[in-house]
ZAMI-374319 format. One record per residue: x, y, z of N, C-alpha, C in turn. Coordinates in steps of 0.02 Angstrom, whole numbers, plus 50000, padded with zeros to 5 digits. Last residue first. Layout:
BEGIN
+-------+-------+-------+-------+-------+-------+-------+-------+-------+
!    nX !    nY !    nZ !   caX !   caY !   caZ !    cX !    cY !    cZ !
+-------+-------+-------+-------+-------+-------+-------+-------+-------+
!     X !     Y !     Z !     X !     Y !     Z !     X !     Y !     Z !
...
+-------+-------+-------+-------+-------+-------+-------+-------+-------+
***
This chain:
BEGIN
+-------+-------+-------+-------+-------+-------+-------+-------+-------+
!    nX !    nY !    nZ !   caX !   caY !   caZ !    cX !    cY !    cZ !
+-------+-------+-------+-------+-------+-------+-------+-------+-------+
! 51029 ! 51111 ! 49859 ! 50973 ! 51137 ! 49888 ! 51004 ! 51181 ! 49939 !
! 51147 ! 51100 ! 49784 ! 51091 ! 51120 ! 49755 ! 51049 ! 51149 ! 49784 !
! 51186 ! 50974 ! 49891 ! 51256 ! 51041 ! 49867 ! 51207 ! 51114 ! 49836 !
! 51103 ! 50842 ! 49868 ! 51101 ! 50920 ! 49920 ! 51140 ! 50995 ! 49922 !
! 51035 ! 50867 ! 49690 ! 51094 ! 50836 ! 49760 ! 51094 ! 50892 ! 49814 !
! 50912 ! 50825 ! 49579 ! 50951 ! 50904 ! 49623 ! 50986 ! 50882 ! 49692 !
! 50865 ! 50737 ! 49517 ! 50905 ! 50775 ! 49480 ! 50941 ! 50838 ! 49522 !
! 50739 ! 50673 ! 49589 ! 50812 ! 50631 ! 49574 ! 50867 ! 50681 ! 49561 !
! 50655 ! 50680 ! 49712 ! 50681 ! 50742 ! 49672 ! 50742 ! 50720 ! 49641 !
! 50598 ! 50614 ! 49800 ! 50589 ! 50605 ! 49744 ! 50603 ! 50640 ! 49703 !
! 50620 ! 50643 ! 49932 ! 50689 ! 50598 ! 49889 ! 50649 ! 50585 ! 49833 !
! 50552 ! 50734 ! 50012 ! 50527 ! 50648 ! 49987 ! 50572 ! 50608 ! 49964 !
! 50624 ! 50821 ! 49987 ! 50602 ! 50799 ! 50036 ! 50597 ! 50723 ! 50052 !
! 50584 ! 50845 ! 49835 ! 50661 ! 50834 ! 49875 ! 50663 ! 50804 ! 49933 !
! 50454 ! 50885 ! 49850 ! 50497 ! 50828 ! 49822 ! 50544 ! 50821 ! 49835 !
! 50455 ! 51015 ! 49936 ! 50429 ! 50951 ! 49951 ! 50447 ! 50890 ! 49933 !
! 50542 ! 51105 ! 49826 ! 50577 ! 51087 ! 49913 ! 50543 ! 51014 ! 49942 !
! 50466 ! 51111 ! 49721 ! 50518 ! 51051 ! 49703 ! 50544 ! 51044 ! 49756 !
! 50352 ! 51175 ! 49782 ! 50363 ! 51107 ! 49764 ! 50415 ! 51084 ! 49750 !
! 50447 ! 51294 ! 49834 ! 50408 ! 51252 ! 49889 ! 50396 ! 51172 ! 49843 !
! 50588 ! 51289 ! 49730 ! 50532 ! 51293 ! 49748 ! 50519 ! 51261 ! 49797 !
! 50770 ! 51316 ! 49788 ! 50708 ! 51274 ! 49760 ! 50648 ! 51292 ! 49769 !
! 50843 ! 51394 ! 49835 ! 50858 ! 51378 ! 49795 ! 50796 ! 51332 ! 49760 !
! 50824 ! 51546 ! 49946 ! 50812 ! 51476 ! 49916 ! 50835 ! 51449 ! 49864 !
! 50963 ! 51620 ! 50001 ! 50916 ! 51628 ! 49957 ! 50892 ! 51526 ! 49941 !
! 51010 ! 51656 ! 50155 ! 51000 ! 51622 ! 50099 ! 50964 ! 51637 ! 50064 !
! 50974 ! 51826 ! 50239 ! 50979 ! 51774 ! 50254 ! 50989 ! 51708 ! 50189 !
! 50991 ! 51970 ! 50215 ! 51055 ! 51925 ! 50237 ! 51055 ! 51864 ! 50249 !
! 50967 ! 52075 ! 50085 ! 50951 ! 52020 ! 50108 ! 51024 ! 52006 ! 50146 !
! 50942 ! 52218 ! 50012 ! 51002 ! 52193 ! 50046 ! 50998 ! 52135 ! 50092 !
! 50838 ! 52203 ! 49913 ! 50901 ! 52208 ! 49887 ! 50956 ! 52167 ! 49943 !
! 50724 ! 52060 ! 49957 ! 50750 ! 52118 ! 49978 ! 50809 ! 52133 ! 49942 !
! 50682 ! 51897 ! 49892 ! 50711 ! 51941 ! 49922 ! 50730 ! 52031 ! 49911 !
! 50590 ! 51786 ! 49821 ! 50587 ! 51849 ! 49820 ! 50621 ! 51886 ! 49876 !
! 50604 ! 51624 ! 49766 ! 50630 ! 51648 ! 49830 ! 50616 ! 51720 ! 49791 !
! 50567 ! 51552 ! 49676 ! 50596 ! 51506 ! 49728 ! 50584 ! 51542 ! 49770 !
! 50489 ! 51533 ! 49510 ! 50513 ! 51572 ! 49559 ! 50515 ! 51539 ! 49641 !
! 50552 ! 51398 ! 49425 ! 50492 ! 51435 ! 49439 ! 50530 ! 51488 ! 49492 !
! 50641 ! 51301 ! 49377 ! 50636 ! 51378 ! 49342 ! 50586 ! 51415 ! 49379 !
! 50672 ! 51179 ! 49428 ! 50605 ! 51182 ! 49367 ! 50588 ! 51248 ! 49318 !
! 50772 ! 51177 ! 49497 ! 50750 ! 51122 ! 49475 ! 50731 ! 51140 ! 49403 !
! 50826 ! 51306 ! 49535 ! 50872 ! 51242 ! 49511 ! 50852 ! 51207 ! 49472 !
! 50712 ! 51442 ! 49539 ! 50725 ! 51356 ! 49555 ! 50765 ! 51334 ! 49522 !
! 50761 ! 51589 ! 49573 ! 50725 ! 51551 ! 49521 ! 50767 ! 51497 ! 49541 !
! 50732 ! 51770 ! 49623 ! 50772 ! 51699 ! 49626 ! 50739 ! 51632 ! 49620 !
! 50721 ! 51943 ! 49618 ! 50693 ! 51864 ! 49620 ! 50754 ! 51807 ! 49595 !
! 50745 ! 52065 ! 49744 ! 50777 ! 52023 ! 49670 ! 50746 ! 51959 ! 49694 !
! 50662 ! 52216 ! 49756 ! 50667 ! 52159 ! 49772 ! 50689 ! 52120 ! 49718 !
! 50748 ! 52399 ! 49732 ! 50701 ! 52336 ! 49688 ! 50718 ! 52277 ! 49727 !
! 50877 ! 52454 ! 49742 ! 50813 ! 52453 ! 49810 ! 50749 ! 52411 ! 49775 !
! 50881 ! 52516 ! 49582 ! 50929 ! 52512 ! 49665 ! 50862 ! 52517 ! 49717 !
! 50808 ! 52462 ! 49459 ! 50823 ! 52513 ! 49479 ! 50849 ! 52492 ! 49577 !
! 50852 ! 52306 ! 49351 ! 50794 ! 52349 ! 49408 ! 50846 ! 52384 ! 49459 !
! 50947 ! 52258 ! 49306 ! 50920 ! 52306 ! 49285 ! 50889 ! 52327 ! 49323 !
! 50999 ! 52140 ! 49386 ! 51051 ! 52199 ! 49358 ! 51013 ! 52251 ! 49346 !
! 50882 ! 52034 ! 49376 ! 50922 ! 52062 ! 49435 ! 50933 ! 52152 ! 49433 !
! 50802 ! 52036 ! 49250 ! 50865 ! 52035 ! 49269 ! 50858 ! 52068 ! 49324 !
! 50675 ! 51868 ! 49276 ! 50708 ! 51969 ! 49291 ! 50793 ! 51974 ! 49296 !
! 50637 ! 51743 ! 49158 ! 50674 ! 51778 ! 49222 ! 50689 ! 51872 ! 49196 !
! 50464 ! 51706 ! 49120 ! 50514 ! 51747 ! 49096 ! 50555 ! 51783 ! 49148 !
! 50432 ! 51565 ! 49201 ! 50409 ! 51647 ! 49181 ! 50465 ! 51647 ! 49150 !
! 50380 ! 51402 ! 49115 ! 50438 ! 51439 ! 49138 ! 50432 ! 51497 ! 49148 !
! 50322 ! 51284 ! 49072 ! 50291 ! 51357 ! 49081 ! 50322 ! 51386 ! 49136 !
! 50395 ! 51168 ! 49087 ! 50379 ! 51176 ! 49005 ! 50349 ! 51280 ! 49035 !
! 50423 ! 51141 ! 49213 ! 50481 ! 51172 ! 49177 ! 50470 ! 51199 ! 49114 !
! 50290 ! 51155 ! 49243 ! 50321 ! 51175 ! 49278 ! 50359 ! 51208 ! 49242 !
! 50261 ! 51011 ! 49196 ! 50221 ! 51072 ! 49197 ! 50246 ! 51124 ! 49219 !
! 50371 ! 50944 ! 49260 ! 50373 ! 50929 ! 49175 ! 50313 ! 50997 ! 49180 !
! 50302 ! 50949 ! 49382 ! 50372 ! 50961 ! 49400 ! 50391 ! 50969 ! 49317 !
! 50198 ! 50877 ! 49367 ! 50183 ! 50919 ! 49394 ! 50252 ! 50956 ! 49381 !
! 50234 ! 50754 ! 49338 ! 50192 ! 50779 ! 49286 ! 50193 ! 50838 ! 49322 !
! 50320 ! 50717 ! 49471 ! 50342 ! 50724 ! 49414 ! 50300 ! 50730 ! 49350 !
! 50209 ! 50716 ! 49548 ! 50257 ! 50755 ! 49562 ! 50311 ! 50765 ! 49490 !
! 50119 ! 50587 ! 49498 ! 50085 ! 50664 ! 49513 ! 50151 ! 50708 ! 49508 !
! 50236 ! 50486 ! 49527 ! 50188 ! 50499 ! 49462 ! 50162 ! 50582 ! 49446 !
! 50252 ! 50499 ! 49667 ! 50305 ! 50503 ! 49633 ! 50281 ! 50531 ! 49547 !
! 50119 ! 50489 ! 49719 ! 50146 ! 50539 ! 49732 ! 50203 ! 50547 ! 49686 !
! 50120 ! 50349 ! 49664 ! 50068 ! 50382 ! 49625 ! 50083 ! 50469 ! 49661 !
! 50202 ! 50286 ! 49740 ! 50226 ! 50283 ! 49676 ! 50175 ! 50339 ! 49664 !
! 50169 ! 50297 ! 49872 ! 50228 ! 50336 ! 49842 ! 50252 ! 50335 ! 49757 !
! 50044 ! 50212 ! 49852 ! 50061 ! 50293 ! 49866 ! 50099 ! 50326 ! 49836 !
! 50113 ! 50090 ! 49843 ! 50066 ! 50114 ! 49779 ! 50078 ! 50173 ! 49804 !
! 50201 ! 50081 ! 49952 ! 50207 ! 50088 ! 49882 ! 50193 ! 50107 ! 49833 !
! 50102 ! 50074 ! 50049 ! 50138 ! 50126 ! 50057 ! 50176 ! 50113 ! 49994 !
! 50041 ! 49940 ! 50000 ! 50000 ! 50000 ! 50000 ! 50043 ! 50063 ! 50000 !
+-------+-------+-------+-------+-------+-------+-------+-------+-------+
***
């Protein structure tokens, strides 16, 4: 039973994660927006937006989406090693 699950979470997550990478936004440059603009920061995984920080942020920047953070989680995130996250 805890198989079938994880498989059909594994299934869902990766159609979801292929939806994702196919409808990509269009990234911000950083560089251009005027001094004191929040800079966005875009998933490893899939491209989506990860993280919206403050110019002068001090804490990490995400690296992953909340979904691709959940999959990972799970270890169903084959393609992103912890070095990534």
């Amino acid at each position: 039973m805890v198989d079938r699950i994880r498989q059909q979470v594994l299934d869902k997550g990766e159609a979801q994660l292929a939806e994702r990478k196919t409808h990509r936004p269009t990234p911000i440059d950083n560089s251009a927006l005027p001094a004191g603009s929040p800079m966005t920061f875009y998933c490893v995984a899939c491209g989506a937006v990860a993280d919206i920080k403050p110019e002068e942020y001090l804490f990490p920047v995400r690296k992953l989406c909340s979904e691709c953070e959940g999959l990972a989680n799970l270890k169903l995130l084959r393609h992103v090693d912890e070095a990534q996250r």
